[in-house]
Structures are given as structure tokens and as C-alpha cells.
ROVOBA-224569 format. One record per residue (C-alpha): residue number from 1; z, x, y; residue in one letter; chain. Coordinates in pm, 1 decimal. Each point is the difference from the previous one (the first is absolute). Example, Ala and Ser with C-alpha at 12.3 -4.5 7.8 and 13.67 -1.06 7.14 Angstrom:
residues 2
R	resi	zz	xx	yy	resn	chain
R	1	780.0	1230.0	-450.0	A	A
R	2	-66.0	137.0	344.0	S	A
end
This chain:
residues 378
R	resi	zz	xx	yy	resn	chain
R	1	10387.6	9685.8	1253.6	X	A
R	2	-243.1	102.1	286.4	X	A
R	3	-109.8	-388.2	7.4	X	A
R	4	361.0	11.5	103.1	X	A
R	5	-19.5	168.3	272.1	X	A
R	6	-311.5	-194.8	121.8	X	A
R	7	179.8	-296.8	0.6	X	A
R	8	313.7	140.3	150.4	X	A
R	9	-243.7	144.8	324.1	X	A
R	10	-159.5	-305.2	7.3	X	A
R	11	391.2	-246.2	-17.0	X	A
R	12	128.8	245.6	275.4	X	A
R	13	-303.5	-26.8	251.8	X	A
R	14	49.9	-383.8	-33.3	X	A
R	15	365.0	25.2	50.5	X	A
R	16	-45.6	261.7	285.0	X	A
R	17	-247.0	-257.1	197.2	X	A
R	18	253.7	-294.8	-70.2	X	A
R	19	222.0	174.7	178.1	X	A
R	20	-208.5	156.3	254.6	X	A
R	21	-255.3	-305.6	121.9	X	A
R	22	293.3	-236.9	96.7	X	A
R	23	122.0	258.6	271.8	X	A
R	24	-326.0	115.6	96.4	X	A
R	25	-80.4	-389.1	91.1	X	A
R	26	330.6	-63.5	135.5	X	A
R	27	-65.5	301.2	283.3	X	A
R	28	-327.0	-121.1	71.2	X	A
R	29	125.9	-317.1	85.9	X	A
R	30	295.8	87.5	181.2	X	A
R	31	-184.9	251.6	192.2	X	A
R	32	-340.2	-214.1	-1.2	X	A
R	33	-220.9	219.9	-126.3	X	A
R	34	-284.9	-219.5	-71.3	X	A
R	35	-338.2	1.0	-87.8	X	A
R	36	-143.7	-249.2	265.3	X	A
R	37	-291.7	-217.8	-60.2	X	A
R	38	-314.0	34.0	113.6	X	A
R	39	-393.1	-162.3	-6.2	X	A
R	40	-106.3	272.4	-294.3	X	A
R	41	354.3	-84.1	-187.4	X	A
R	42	81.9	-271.0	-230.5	X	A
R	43	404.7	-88.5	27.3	X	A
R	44	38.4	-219.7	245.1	X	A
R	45	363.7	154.2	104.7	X	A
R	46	145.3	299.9	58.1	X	A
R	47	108.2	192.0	-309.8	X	A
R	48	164.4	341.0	-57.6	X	A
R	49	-272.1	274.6	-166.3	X	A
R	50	266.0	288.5	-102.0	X	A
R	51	-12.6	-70.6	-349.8	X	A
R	52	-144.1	319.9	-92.0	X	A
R	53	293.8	188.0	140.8	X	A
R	54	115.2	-50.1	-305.5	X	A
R	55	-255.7	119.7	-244.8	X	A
R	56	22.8	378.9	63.9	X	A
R	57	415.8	38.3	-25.3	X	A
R	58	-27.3	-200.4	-276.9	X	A
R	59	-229.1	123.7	-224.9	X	A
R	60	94.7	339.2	99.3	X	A
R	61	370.8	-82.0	-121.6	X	A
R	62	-101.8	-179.8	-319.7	X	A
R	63	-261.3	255.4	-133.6	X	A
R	64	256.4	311.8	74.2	X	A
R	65	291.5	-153.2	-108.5	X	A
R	66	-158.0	-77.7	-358.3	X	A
R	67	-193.3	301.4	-28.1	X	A
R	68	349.4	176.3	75.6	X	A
R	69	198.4	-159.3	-261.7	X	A
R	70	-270.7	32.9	-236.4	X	A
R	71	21.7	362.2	48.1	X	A
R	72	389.9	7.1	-57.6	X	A
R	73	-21.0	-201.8	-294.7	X	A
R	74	-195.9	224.9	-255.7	X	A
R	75	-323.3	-117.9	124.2	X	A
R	76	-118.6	284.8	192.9	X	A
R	77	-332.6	-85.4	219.1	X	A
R	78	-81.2	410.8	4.9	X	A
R	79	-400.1	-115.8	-71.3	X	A
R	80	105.2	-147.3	339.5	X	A
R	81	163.7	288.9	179.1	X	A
R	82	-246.7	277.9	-179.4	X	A
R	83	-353.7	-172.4	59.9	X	A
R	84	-213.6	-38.4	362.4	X	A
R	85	129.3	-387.9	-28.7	X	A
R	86	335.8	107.4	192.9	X	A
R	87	-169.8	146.8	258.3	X	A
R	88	-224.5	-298.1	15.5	X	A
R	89	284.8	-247.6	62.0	X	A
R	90	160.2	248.9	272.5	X	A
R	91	-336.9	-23.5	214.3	X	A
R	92	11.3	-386.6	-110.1	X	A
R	93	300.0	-54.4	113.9	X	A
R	94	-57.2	235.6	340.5	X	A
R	95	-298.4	-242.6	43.7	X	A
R	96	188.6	-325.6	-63.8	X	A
R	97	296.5	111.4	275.7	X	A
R	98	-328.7	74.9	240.8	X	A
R	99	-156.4	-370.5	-35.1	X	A
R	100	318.4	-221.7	-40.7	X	A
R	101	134.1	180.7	336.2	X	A
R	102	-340.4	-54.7	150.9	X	A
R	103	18.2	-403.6	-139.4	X	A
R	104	352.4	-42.5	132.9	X	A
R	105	-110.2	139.3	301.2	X	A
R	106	-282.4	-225.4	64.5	X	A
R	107	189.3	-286.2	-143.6	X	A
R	108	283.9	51.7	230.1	X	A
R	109	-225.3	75.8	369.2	X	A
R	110	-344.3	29.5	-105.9	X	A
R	111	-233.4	280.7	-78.0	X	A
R	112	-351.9	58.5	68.1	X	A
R	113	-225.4	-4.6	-325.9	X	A
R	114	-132.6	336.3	140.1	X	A
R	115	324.1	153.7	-63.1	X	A
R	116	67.6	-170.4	-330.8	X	A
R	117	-328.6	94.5	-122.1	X	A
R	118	58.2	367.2	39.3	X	A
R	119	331.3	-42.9	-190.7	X	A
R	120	-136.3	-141.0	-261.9	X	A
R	121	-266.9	334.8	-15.6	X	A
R	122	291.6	188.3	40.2	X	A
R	123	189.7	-179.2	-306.7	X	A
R	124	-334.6	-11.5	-252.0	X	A
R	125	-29.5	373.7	120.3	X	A
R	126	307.4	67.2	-183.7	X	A
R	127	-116.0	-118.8	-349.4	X	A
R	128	-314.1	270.3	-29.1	X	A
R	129	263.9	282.2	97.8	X	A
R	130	224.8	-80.7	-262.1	X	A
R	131	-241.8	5.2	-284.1	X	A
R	132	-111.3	-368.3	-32.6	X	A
R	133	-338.7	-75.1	76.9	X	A
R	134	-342.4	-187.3	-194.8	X	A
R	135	-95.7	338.3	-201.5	X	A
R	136	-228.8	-302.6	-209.4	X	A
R	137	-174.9	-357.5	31.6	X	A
R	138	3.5	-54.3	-416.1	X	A
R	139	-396.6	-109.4	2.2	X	A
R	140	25.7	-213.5	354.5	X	A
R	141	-364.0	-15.0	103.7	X	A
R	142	-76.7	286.2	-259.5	X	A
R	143	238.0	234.9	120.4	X	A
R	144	295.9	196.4	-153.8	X	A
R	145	152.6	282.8	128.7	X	A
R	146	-40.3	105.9	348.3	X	A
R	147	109.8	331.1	198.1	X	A
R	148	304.1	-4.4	255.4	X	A
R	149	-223.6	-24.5	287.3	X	A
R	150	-105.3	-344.5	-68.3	X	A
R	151	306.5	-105.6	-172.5	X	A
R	152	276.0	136.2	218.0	X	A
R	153	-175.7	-265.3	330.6	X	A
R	154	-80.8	-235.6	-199.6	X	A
R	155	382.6	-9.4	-95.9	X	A
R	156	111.4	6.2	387.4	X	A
R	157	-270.3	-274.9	26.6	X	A
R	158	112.0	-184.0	-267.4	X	A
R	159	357.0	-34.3	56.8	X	A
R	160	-56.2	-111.1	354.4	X	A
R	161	-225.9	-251.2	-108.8	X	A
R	162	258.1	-121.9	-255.8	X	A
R	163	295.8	29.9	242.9	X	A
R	164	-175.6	-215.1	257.2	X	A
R	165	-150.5	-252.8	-211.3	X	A
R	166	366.8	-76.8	-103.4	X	A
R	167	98.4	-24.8	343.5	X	A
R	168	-326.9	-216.8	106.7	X	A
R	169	81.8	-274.3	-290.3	X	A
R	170	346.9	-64.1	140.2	X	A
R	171	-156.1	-269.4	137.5	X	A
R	172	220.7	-300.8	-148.1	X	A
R	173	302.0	-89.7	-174.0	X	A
R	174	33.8	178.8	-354.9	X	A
R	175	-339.1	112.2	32.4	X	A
R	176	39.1	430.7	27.0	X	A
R	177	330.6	-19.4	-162.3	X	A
R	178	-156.2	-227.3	-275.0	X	A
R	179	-293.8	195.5	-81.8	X	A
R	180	199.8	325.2	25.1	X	A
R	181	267.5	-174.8	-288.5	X	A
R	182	-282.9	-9.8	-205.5	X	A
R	183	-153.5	344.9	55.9	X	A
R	184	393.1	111.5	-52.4	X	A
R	185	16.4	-158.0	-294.6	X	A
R	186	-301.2	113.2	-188.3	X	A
R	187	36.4	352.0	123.0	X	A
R	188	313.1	-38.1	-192.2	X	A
R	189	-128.1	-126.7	-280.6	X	A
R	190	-323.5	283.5	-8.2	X	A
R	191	218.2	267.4	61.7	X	A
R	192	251.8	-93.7	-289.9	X	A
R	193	-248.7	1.4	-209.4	X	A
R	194	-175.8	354.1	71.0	X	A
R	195	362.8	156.0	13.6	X	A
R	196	-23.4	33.5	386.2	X	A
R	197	363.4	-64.8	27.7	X	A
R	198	62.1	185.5	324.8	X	A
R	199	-290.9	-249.7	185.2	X	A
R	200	124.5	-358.4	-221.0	X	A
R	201	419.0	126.4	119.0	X	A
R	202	-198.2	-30.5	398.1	X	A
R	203	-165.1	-330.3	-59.3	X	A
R	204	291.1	-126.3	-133.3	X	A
R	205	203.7	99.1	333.1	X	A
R	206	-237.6	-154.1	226.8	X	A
R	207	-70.1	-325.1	-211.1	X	A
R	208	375.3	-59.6	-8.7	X	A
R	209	16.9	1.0	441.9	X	A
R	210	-301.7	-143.3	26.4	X	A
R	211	44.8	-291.9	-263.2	X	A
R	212	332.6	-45.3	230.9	X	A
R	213	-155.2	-32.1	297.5	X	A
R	214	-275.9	-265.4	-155.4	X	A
R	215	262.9	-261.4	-35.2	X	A
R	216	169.7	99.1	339.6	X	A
R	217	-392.2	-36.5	119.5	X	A
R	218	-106.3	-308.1	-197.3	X	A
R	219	283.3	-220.2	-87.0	X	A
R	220	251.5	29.2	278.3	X	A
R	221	69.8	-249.8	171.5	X	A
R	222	-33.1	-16.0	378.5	X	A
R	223	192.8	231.8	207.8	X	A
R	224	-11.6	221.2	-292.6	X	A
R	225	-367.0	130.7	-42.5	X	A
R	226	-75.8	355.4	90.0	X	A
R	227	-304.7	204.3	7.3	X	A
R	228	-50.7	328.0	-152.2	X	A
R	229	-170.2	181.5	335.9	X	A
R	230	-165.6	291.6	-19.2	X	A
R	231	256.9	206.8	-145.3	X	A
R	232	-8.3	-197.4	-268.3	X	A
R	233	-404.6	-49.4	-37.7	X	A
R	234	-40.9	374.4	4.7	X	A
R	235	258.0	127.3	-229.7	X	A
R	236	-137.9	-230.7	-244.1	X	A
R	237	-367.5	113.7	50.1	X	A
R	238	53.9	313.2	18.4	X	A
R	239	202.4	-5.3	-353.6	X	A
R	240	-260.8	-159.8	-137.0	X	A
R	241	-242.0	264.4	85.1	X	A
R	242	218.7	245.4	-119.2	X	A
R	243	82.5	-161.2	-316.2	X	A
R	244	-436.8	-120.2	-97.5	X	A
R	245	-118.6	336.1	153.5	X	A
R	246	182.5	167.2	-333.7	X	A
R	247	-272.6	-170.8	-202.2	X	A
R	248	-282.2	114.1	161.5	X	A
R	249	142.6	382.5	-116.8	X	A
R	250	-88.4	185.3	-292.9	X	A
R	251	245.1	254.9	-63.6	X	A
R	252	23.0	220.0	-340.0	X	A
R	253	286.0	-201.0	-120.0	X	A
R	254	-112.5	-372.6	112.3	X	A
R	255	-374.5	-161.7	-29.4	X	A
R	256	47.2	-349.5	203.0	X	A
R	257	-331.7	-112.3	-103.8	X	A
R	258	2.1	13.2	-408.5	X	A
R	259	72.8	-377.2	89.0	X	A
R	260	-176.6	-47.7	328.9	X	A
R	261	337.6	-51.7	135.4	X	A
R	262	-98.2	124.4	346.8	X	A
R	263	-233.4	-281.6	42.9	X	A
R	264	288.8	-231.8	-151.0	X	A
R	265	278.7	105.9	271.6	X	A
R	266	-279.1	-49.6	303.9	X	A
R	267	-17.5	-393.3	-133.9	X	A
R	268	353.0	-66.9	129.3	X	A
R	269	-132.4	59.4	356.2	X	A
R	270	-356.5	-121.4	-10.9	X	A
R	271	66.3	-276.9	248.1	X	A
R	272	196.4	240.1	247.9	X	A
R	273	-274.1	249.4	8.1	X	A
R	274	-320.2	-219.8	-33.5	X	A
R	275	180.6	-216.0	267.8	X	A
R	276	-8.2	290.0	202.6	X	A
R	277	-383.3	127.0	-26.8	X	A
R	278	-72.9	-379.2	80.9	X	A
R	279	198.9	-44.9	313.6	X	A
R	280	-98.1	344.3	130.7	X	A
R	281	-381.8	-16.8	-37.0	X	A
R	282	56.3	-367.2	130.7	X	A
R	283	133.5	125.2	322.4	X	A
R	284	-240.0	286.3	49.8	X	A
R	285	-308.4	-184.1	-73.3	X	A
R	286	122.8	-253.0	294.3	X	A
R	287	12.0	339.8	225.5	X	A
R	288	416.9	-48.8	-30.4	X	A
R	289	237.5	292.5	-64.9	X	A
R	290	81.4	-30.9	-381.2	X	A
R	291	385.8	61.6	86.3	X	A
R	292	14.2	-283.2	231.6	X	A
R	293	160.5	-284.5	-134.0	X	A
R	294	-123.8	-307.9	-79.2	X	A
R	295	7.8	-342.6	-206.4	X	A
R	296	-239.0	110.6	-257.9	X	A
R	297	206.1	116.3	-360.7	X	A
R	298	-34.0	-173.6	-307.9	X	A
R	299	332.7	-226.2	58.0	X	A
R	300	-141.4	-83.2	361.5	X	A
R	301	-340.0	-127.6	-134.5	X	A
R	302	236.8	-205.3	-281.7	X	A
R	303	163.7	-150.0	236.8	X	A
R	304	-321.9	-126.5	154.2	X	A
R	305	-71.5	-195.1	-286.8	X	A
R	306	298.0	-170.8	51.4	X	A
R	307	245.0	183.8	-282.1	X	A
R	308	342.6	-11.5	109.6	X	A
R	309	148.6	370.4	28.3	X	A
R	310	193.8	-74.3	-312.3	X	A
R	311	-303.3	-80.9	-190.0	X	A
R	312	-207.8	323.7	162.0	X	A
R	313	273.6	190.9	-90.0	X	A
R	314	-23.1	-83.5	-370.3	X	A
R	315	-319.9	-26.0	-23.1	X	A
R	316	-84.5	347.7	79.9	X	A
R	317	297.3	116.1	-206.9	X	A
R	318	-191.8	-171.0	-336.2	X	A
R	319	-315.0	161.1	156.4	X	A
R	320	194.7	367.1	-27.5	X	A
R	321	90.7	-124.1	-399.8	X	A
R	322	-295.0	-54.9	-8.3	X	A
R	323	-182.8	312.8	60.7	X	A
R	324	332.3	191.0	-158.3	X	A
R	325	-70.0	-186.3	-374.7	X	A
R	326	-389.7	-20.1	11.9	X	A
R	327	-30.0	390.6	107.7	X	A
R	328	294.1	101.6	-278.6	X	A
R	329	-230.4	-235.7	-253.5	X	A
R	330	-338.4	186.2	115.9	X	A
R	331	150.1	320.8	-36.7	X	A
R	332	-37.8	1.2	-323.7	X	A
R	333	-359.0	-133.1	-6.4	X	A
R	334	-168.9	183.8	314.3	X	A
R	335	21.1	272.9	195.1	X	A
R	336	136.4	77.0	342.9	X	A
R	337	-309.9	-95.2	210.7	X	A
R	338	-95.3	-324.4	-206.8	X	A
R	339	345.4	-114.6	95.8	X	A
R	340	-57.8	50.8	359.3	X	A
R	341	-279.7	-173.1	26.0	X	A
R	342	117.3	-310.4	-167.0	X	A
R	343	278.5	52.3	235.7	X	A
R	344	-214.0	-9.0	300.4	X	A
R	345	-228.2	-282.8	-128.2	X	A
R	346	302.3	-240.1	-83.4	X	A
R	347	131.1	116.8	361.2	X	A
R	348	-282.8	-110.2	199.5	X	A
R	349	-10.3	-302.9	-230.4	X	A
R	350	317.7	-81.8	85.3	X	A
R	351	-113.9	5.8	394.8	X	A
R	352	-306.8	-200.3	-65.1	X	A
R	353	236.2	-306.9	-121.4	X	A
R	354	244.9	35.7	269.0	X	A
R	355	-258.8	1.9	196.5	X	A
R	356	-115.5	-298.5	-74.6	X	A
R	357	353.4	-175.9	22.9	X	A
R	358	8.0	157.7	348.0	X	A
R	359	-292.6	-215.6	111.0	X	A
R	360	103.5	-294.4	-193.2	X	A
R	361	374.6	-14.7	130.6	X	A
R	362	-227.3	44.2	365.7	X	A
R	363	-209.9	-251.0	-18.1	X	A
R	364	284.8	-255.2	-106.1	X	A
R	365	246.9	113.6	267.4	X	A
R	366	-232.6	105.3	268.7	X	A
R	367	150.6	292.5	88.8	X	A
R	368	-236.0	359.5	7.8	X	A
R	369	143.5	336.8	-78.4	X	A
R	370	-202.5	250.7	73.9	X	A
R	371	-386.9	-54.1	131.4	X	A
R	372	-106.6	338.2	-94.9	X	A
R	373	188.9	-66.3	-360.6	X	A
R	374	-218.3	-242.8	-109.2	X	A
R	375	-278.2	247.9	-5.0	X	A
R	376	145.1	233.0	-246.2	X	A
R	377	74.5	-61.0	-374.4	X	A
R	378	315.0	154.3	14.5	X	A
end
């Protein structure tokens, strides 16, 4: 019965966003509300980005409506109501209101990544004072279980890390929503499987808007392509965080890492948060602010090679099935820092050959990217 349920959260978020997209691109066109392009950008004309407006009502509607009926229909979710887990998802979803207001806000006039950047502190604040933070690494680098001082920051640290490299990868068509579908969808899966209903019912609510907005975002046709904006970016991230951070916590009645699921939940957004450590130490060794924006993401340097944005698109989507299957499959075989570091090697690999394409595609077209590129591997 409760695989029910999932699918009934998951039917009504799609149905919600059917609804909901249509209008939310109809008012940005009638009241031209665009996202305009720009040298750093890759659209070519100006498209709406309020997708995400529509992520936060409609999750929020899908996962309380279920969880409502299930309660009035014998199937009482008092674990639920009686645990620390309600008063997680109250601070998550005080968190979530904080950075979708902040998104629409910067989607809609613009805001200062100063400003964002403290809400985002604010919002990964949250999680640590409602009971969910890494209380153990399950044998990463050696190490197990750690006290709150170095868990509870590395939580606020991790979540913004998360929550930005989700918003830094919305780079290209299908790309963050893409990647996230799959994260969505294995969370889904894992959870199900460990009996973490509560955490598989909120996957299923955001995979069923976000899958909706993919085909508004991929297969429209023109005059009918949206962005997700900010809103959308970091109510995604930041449910993500929220939703991976549970397996990095030991509690007396759940062990996350009898199966080295932790490390297995981090593989859906390898190339979101690699991607990240990349572009940052890329702009900082070239004396740049890391924030600053630039051309220099995974999908950008695909595109160099000469990859259609289609093609980079699904190309790094295999690359997250990838990682997803090949971690799930070492799980069983190695432990938590083995996997990382096959991880990391394939990674920088993977940079090596496109690389290499990057200098091929130049010296048959003639055009140079970046001079101070070409003296870095990645």
C-alpha cells in the first residue's frame, strides 16, 4: 500500500506542474520577464527563468496532501509525528521558503551573490538546529564517528556546497534538472529500500515537478522554453542536501553505512560538486574571484569540442549513470575511500580526454578559448 502512496505523491506533483508551468510561462511572456542573453550565456534569445516558482508550492502540496490522506486512511505516519524527523522537515521547509524567496527575488530584479550567500548560511544553519547533522564518515579516509563540533560546520558547509553546485551546473538545457532526475530517482529507490519512507515520499514530490519542467526545458518548442532560475536551482540543491545529508547520520535506530550507502547517494552529484572544486580553484589560481562568473563548467568546455548542447547535455547525464551504477557495484566490493578515489581518478581522466578534444576541435577551427586554459589539465 505505502508504494501507493509513493506513486500517488509522485502522479500529483506531475499533474500539479502540468498545470502550473503553462501559466507561469504564459505571465512571463505577457509581462516579458526574460532571461536576456549575454557573452557568459548560451541561448541565443531571450527566455523566461521562473520555472522554479513552481517547485516549492508544488512539492509542498503533493507531499502534505498524501501524507494527510495517508494518515486518515488507517495508515498513521505517528513514527513521523513522534520522532526528531518532523521537526527536521519544519526547519527544512523554513529553509526552503528562505532560498526560493531569495531565487525569485534575484530571478525577478537581481541580487547580489553576497546576499544570497548569507541566505544560503542562514538556510544550512537550520539543518544542525533541528537535529540533522554528519555525527559519522563510515571509514572515509579512516574516520568514523566524529563529535558535533566538527560535524555540525561541516554540515552548514556541506549543504552550501551542495546547494550551489546545483545552482552553478544550470548551465544548459536539461543539464541541472537532468542530473537532479537522476539523483531524485535513486534517492527514491535507496530510501525504499532501507524503509526511509518519509525521505523516498520527498524525492518523489520533487522528481514529479522537476521531471515536468525537463520536457517544458528540453523539448518545447520555441516560444515555449523556460528556465528554472534560481528559485528553482536552489530548492532543488538544497533538497538534495537535505535528503544525502541523512546518510551521513548514525542514529540508534538507522546505520546508513552497513551498505556504504552514504558514499552511494554522493555519486548522483559527483559532476555538480567536482565541477565546482574545478571551476573555483581555476579562478583563484588565475588571481579571479571564484564567484565571478565565467565560461569555464564542464558543459562550457564540451561545447568547445564542438558537442552540440543536446549532445553535452546527454553526455554528462550517462556520465552521472555512470558514477550512480559503478559506485552502487563497488559498494559491495570496497570501502568508502577506495570509491572516492576511483572517483577522482576517472574524473580527472575524464578532463585529460576532453582536453585533448579541446585542442583538437582548436586547431581544426582556429578559434582559442582560453590562453591561460591550455596550461592546466583541467
Amino acid at each position: 500500500m505505502i508504494i501507493a502512496y509513493l506513486a500517488g505523491i509522485f502522479l500529483l506533483s506531475i499533474l500539479l506542474a502540468t498545470v502550473i508551468i503553462p501559466r507561469i510561462l504564459f505571465i512571463s511572456y505577457k509581462k516579458r520577464l526574460f532571461d536576456v542573453p549575454d557573452s557568459r550565456k548560451v541561448h541565443k534569445t531571450p527566455i523566461p527563468r521562473l520555472g522554479g516558482l513552481s517547485f516549492l508550492p508544488v512539492i509542498l502540496i503533493a507531499l502534505c496532501s498524501v501524507t494527510g490522506i495517508r494518515y486518515y486512511t488507517n495508515h498513521p505516519v505517528d513514527m513521523l509525528w513522534a520522532s526528531d524527523l518532523f521537526i527536521q522537515y519544519l526547519f527544512l521547509i523554513v529553509g526552503l521558503t528562505l532560498l526560493y524567496l531569495i531565487g525569485v527575488a534575484d530571478d525577478l530584479v537581481g541580487v547580489g551573490y553576497r546576499y544570497k550567500f548569507v541566505i544560503q548560511i542562514l538556510a544550512a544553519l537550520l539543518f544542525p538546529l533541528s537535529g540533522l547533522w554528519i555525527n559519522d564518515l563510515g571509514g572515509l579516509l579512516g574516520l568514523h564517528e566524529i563529535p558535533a563540533y566538527i560535524g555540525m560546520p561541516l554540515t552548514v558547509f556541506l549543504t552550501v556546497y551542495i546547494t550551489n553546485a546545483i545552482n552553478l551546473i544550470d548551465g544548459i538545457d536539461g543539464l541541472a534538472s537532468g542530473l537532479s532526475c537522476i539523483a531524485l530517482g535513486l534517492l527514491i529507490i535507496v530510501c525504499a529500500i532501507v524503509g526511509q519512507w518519509t525521505h523516498a515520499f520527498l524525492a518523489a514530490a520533487t522528481l514529479g515537478v522537476v521531471i515536468t519542467f525537463y520536457y517544458h526545458n528540453v523539448f518545447s518548442v520555441s516560444g515555449r522554453k523556460l528556465f528554472m532560475g534560481d528559485a528553482g536551482s536552489l530548492t532543488l540543491g538544497y533538497i538534495l542536501s537535505f535528503l544525502v545529508l541523512h546518510f551521513w547520520q548514525k542514529t540508534q535506530l538507522w546505520d546508513p553505512f552497513t551498505m556504504n550507502l552514504n558514499m552511494v547517494t554522493v555519486s548522483t552529484l559527483l559532476i555538480p560538486l567536482l565541477d565546482v572544486v574545478r571551476v573555483f580553484y581555476s579562478r583563484v589560481s588565475e588571481g579571479r574571484n571564484p564567484f565571478t562568473p565565467d565560461k569555464n563548467h564542464i558543459h562550457h568546455r564540451l561545447l568547445r569540442t564542438g558537442m552540440r548542447v543536446r549532445a553535452v547535455m546527454i553526455t554528462l547525464l550517462m556520465l552521472s549513470l555512470f558514477f550512480v551504477v559503478s559506485n552502487f557495484i563497488l559498494s559491495f566490493y570496497i570501502n568508502t575511500t577506495f570509491m572516492l578515489l576511483l572517483d577522482l581518478a576517472f574524473w580527472l581522466t575524464t578532463h585529460f580526454i576532453i582536453r585533448y578534444f579541446i585542442m583538437k576541435h582548436e586547431a581544426v577551427t582556429g578559434k582559442k578559448w582560453y590562453k591561460t586554459y591550455r596550461n592546466f589539465f583541467w
